[in-house]
Every structure is written in C-alpha cells, then in structure tokens.
C-alpha positions in Angstrom: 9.6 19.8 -12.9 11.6 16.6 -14.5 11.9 15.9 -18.1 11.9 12.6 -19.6 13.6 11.5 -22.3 11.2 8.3 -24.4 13.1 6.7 -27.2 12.9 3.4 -29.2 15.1 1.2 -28.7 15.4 0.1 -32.4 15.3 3.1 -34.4 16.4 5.7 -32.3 13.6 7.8 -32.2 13.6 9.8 -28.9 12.7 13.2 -27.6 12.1 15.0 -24.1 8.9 15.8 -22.3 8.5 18.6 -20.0 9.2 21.9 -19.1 11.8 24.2 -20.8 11.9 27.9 -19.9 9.2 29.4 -21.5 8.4 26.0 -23.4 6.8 22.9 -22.8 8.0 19.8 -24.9 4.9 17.7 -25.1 4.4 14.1 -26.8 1.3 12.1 -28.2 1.6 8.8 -27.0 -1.2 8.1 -29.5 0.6 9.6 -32.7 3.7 9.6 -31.1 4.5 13.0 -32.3 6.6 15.5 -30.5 4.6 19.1 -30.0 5.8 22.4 -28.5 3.8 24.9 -26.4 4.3 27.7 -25.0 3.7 27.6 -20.8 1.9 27.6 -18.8 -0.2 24.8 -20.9 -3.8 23.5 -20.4 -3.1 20.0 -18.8 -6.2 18.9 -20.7 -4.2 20.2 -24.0 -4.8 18.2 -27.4 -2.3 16.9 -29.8 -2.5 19.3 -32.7 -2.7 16.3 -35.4 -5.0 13.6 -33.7 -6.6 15.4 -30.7 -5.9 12.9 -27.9 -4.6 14.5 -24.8 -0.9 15.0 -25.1 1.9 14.0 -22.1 4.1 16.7 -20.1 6.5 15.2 -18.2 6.0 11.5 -16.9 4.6 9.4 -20.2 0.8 7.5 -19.3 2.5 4.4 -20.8 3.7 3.9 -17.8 0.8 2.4 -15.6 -0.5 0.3 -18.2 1.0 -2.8 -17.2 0.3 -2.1 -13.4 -3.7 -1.5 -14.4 -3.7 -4.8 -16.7 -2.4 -6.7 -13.9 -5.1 -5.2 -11.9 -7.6 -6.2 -14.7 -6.4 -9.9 -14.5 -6.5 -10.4 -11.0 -9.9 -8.5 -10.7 -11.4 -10.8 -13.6 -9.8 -14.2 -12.0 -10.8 -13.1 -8.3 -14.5 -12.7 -9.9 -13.9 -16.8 -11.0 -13.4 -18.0 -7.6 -9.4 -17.5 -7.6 -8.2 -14.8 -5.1 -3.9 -15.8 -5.8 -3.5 -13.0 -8.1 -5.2 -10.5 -6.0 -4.2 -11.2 -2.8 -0.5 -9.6 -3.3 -2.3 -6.4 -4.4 -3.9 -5.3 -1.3 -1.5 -4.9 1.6 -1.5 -6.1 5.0 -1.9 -2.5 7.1 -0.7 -2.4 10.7 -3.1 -2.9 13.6 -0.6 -1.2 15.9 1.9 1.5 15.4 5.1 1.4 17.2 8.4 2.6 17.7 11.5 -0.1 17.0 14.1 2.7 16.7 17.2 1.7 18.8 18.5 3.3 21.3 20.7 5.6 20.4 24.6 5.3 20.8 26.2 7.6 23.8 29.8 8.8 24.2 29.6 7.4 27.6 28.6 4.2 27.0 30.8 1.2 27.8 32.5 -0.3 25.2 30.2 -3.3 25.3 26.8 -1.5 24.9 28.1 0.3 22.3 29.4 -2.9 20.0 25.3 -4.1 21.3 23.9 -1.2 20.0 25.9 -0.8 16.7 24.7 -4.7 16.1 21.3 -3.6 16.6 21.5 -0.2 14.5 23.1 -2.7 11.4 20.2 -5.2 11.9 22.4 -8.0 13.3 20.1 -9.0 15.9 21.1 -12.2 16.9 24.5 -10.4 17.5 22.9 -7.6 19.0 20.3 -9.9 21.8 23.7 -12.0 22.7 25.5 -9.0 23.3 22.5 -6.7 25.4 22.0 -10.0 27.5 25.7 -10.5 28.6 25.5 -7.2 30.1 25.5 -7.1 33.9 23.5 -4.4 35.4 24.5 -4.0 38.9 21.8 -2.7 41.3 23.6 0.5 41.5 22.3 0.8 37.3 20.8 3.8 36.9 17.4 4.2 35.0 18.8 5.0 31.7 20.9 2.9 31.4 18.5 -0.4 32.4 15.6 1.3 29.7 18.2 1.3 27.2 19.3 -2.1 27.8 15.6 -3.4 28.3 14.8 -1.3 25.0 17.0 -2.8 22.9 16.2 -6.4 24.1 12.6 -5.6 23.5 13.5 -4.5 20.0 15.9 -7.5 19.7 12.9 -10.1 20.8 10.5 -8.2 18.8 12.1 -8.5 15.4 13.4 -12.3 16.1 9.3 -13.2 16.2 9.5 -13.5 19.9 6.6 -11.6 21.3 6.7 -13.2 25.2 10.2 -12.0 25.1 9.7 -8.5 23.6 6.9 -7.9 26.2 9.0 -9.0 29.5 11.6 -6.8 28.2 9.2 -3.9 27.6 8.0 -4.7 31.2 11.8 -3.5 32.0 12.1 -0.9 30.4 8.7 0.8 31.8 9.6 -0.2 35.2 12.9 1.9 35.0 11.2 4.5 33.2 7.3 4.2 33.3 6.8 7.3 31.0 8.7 6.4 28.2 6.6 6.6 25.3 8.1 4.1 22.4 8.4 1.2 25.6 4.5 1.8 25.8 3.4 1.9 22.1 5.3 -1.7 21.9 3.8 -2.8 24.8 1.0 -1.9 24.2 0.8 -3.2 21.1 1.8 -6.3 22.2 -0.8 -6.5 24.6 -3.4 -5.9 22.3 -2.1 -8.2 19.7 -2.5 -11.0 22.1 -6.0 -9.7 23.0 -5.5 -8.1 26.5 -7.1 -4.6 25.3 -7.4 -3.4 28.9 -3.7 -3.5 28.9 -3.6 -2.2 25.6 -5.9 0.5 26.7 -3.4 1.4 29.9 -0.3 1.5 27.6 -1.6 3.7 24.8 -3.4 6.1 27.5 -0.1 7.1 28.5 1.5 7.7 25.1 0.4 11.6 24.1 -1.3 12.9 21.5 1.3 11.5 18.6 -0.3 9.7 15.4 0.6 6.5 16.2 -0.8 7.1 20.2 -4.3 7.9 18.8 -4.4 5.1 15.9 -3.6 2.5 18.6 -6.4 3.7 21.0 -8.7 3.4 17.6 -7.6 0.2 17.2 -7.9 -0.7 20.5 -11.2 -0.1 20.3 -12.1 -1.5 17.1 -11.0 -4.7 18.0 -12.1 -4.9 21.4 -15.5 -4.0 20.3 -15.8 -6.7 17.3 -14.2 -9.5 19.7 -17.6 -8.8 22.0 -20.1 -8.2 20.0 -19.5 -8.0 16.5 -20.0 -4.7 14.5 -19.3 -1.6 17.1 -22.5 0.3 16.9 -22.2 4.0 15.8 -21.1 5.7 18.9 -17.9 3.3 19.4 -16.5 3.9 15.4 -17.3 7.1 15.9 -15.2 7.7 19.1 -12.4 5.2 17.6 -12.9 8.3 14.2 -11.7 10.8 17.0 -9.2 9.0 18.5 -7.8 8.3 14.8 -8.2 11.3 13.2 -8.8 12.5 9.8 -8.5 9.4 7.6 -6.0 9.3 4.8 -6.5 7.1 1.4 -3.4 6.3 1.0 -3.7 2.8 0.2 -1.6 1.2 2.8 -2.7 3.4 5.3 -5.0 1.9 8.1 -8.3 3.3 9.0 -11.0 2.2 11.2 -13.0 1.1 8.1 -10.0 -0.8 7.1 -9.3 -2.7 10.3 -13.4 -2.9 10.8 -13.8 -5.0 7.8 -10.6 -7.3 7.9 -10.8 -8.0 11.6 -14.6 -9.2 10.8 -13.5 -11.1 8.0 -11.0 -12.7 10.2 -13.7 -13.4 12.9 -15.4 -15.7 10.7 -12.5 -17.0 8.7 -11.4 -18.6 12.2 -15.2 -19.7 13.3 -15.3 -17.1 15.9 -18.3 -15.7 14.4 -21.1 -17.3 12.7 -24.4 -16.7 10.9 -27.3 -18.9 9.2 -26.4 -16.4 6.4 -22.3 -17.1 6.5 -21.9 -13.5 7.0 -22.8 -11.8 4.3 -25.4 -9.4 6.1 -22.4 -8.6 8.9 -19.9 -8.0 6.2 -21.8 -5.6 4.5 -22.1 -3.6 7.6 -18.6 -3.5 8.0 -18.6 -2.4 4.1 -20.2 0.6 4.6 -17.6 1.9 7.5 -14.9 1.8 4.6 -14.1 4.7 3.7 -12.5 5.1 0.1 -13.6 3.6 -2.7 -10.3 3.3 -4.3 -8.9 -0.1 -6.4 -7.1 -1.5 -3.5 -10.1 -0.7 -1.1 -12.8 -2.2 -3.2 -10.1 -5.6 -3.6 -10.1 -5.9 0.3 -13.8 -5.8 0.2 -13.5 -8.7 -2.5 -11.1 -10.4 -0.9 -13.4 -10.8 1.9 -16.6 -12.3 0.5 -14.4 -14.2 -1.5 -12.6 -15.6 1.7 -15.9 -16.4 3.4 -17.4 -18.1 0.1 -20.3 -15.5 -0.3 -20.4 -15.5 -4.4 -23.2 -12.9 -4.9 -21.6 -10.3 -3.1 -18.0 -11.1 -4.7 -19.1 -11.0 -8.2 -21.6 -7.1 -6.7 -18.1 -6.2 -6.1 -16.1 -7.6 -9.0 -18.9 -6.5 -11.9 -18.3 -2.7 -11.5 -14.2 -2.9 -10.3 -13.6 -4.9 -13.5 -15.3 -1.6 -15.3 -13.9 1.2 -13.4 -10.0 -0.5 -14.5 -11.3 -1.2 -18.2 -12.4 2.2 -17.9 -9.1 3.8 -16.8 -7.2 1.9 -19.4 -9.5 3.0 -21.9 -8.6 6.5 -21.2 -5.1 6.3 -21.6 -3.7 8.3 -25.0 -1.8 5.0 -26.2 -4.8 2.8 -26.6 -6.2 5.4 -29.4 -3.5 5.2 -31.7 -2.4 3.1 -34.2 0.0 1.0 -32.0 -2.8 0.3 -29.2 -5.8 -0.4 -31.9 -5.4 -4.4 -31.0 -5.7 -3.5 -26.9 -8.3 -0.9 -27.7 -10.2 -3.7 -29.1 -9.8 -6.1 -26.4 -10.8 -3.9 -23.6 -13.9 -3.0 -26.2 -14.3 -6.8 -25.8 -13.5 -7.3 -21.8 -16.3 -4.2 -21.3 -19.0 -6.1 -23.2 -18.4 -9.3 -21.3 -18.3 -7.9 -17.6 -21.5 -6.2 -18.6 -22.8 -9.7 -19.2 -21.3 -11.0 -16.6 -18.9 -13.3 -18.3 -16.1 -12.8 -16.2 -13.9 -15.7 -17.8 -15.0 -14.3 -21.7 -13.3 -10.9 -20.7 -10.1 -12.7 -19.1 -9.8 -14.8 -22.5 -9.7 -10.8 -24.0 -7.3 -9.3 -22.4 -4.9 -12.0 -20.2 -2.3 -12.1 -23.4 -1.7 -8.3 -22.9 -0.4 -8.8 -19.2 2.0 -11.2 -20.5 3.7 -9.5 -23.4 7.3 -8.0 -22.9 6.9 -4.8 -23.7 4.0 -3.7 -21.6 6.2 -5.8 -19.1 9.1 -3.9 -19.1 6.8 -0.7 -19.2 6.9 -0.2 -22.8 5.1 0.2 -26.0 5.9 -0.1 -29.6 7.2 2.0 -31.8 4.9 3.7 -34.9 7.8 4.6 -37.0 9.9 1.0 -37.6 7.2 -1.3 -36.2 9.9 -3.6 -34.5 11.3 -1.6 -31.5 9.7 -0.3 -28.3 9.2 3.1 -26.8 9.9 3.6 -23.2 11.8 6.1 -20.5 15.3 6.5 -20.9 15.9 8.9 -19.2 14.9 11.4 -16.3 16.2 14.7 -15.2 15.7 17.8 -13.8 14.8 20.6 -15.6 17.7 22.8 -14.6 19.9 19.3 -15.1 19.4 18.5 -19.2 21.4 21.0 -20.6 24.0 19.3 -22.0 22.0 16.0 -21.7 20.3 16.3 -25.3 
C-alpha cells in the first residue's frame, strides 16, 4: 500500500499516512492530528480527539477542488450556461478500432522500414510520403500490399482524411479480406458516414473481440435512431448482447450512452423534430442510460440544455447540485476548524438549490473554486494559520525507510 507524506509548507509540519508493519499511521484532516493504530484498521475508524473519520493512505483533500469545479459548472449549467460543463463529460467513441502500425520486419526493404519507423514515431506526413513512393510490382505478395495499404489507411486516418483512409482500407482487405484491424477501420468508417449495411458486413467478420461486439452495438444503435427514432426494446436489447456487460467507467461507451447523445444530435441538426422540441423522446432515451454517476447525469443535462428544454434541465440539475454538495459535505476537512467558512457555504448552496435558486448557491460557493490552495490541491494549515497542507510526497511501503 503507498504512504504519503502531507506537510505545510510554512511551518513544517508533516507526517506520513499509511501502512507500517503492524501499524497504520493515520491523520485527521479535520484536527489535523496524526494517530496510530494497530492493523488491520476499521476503514470507517474515528479520530480519537474529534471523531471525524480519519485518512490511511491517499488524504480526502485531494478531490475537493475537482468536486467544487463540478459544483460550479453544475450550478451555472442549471442558469442557462453549459461552457463549464461541457469539458467535464467526455466525448466516447462510436466505433472502436485498431490504428496500431504495422509492425517493422527484418526483411523489409530499407524504404518500408524508414515508412514504418515514421509512422511508429507519429510523423505521419513523413510516414504517407514515404508508404506512397513505394512501388508494388504485380508480383507483391499479400503481406506486403496489406502492410503497405495498412499503414496508408492509418496515415489518411490520423491526417482527418477519411475518403483516403477508407480506399486504403479497401486495399488492404482486398489483399487480405480476413484481416481483422483493416475491417474494424473500415468499418468504422463506413458507419461513421452512415453506410451501416457496410458497417454491418465489416464488423460481421471481426470475431468476438470487445471492440468487434461494441461496433455491431453501435451499429445498430445508430442505424436504428436514423430510421425511426428510439429502437424499441428488442433492438437495445440485442445491441446489450452484442455489447456486453456494461462498464461505468465514465468514458466508457454504452448503448445508453450513444442512445441518448446520438438523439440529442438528431435534433440538434433538425433531423428530428417534435411539437414538444423533444423532451418526451429524450426522456426515453434517459431511461436506457445506465449509471447514474456525475458525469452521466451531466450528459443527460447537457442534452436538455442543448435542445432548450428548461424544465427538464433544471429536474436534472436540482438533485446533481445536491448529490456534489452532498459529497463535499462528507469530506473530514470541511468539519474542522480550517473548513468552518466552506462548511458554511455549502450549508448555504444546500438551502438555495432546495429553493431552487440556482444563481443564490453559485454566489455561495464560486469564491472557493477560485482560491489557490484548493487549486493546487491544498488546504491550510491549523497550526501557523498562514501555510498550506498538501502531498509531498508518495511511496511505497517497502520504499520509506530511510525517506522520514
């Protein structure tokens, strides 16, 4: 287990957290007084002078700047602006694929090697002028003209040229039409431009792999929105198969996931319309996600806010706004004398959201998002009042001897 080592930077406080042999250093980031227990420890353990939950290895500290930020953009998302938001949720892939180069063979010619090498380094411009001086005779065997139509595909690919990547992918099947990475970037490519029942042909032919059985989900996701809006419950259910179990990860994509941005989309661009601007379809596709996690709930806010739909933004925003409050509430710091004045504001941010006074709980708590110490991850100091606590230093157990 690592051991971190908090200090102040002013008055040189500092002691370790973690395991040590039969000992567990401990610290109350409420108190901020060291303890020693004896393992194994309740995880749930009190500190033995204020009774707030004490910290074993990685301090709590820590994620109180990332769930203020999340506080802020939840609050200003709920006014009507998304800009804060927006870089918290992340763009997931609607097709998997495989851009590993080819590899590098002994026998190679000298040329195809310097291609390659460009292409392994990232120098792709280097790496397309290279792979398209090659001559291939018609005496080329198939390995050689998949590796060469490979690496152009790659090439084109990563250069944003898509018409290129896909003739190149056409190559490389046609010298080899059971290579699996030239179909999952075809295929993808197909479906990205909309042609699913190519799509569908490529990813047929691709195994049983992850990325095989996400892209046939996809597939059918999209294929099934573009005609007729929300899939009824036979088609997610078959694209749940295809997919397999799904993980919450929150970059991850699930069917749920691509359900309810690809909707979103559908309207954003016109394609799809509704007397009720659709609020009625994007709840549908609500209730297909499948975590209720921050970053899930802030795609599903994104979206009503992207379509203009205020009464569902602010169902969303009213009980995200609480659930952060709620976590920052929880942490050990807030309890002590050095996070009394950001115990109080949250105190102050709860009572608003519950009154729906989005902007009242933003005036409470913005100021904390913005100071330096939470910034730079962290908090000050009990003991001189000037400095600030934060991670030094981290090792592994078997590592600190000799460190402290």
């Amino acid at each position: 287990m690592p051991r971190s080592y908090v200090a102040c930077d002013r008055c040189g406080f500092g002691t370790w957290i973690g395991a040590r042999g039969d000992q567990v250093d401990a610290w109350c980031e409420a108190c901020q007084q060291p303890a020693v227990l004896c393992a194994p420890v309740d995880a749930h353990a009190g500190c033995p002078r204020c009774g707030e939950r004490l910290s074993f290895s990685a301090p709590k500290f820590e994620e109180l700047y990332g769930e203020l930020q999340n506080l802020v953009a939840v609050l200003e998302a709920w006014l009507g602006r998304p800009g804060r938001l927006q870089p918290l949720v992340p763009e997931r892939p609607r097709f998997l694929t495989d851009l590993n180069p080819p590899p590098r063979l002994p026998w190679d010619s000298h040329d195809l090697q310097q291609a390659l090498d460009a292409l392994i380094a990232g120098a792709f411009h280097e790496a397309g002028e290279r792979l398209g001086r090659i001559a291939l005779p018609d005496t080329a065997n198939a390995e050689l003209r998949l590796r060469v139509a490979m690496g152009l595909g790659i090439v084109h690919q990563r250069l944003g040229d898509p018409v290129a990547a896909e003739a190149a992918f056409d190559r490389a099947i046609a010298a080899d039409p059971g290579n699996v990475a030239a179909r999952l970037d075809r295929g993808a490519l197909r479906g990205r431009r909309g042609d699913f029942a190519g799509a569908w042909e490529d990813f047929t032919r691709t195994g049983d792999s992850y990325e095989a059985g996400w892209n046939r989900a996809a597939t059918m996701v999209l294929e099934a929105v573009n005609s007729a809006g929300i899939p009824d419950a036979e088609r997610i259910r078959a694209a749940r198969l295809e997919a397999g179990a799904p993980n919450d990860y929150w970059s991850d994509p699930t069917v749920g996931r691509l359900l309810f941005t690809h909707v979103v989309e559908r309207f954003q661009s016109g394609l799809e319309r509704s007397p009720d601007g659709g609020a009625a379809v994007l709840r549908a596709a609500e209730a297909e996600v499948e975590f209720d996690g921050f970053t899930d709930r802030a795609m599903v806010l994104l979206g009503y806010l992207a379509l203009g739909i205020e009464l569902e933004w602010a169902r969303i925003a009213h009980p995200l706004a609480l659930g952060v409050i709620e976590n920052l509430r929880e942490a050990p710091f807030v309890h002590g004398v050095a996070g009394r004045d950001l115990f109080e504001a949250l105190a102050q941010a709860a009572a608003a959201v519950t009154e729906n006074a989005p902007a009242r709980a933003l005036e409470a708590v913005a100021g904390f998002a913005e100071r330096s110490d939470l910034r730079r991850y962290r908090i000050p100091c009990n003991r001189c009042g000037t400095g600030s606590i934060g991670v030094e230093q981290v090792v592994e157990a078997d590592e600190e001897a000799g460190v402290e």
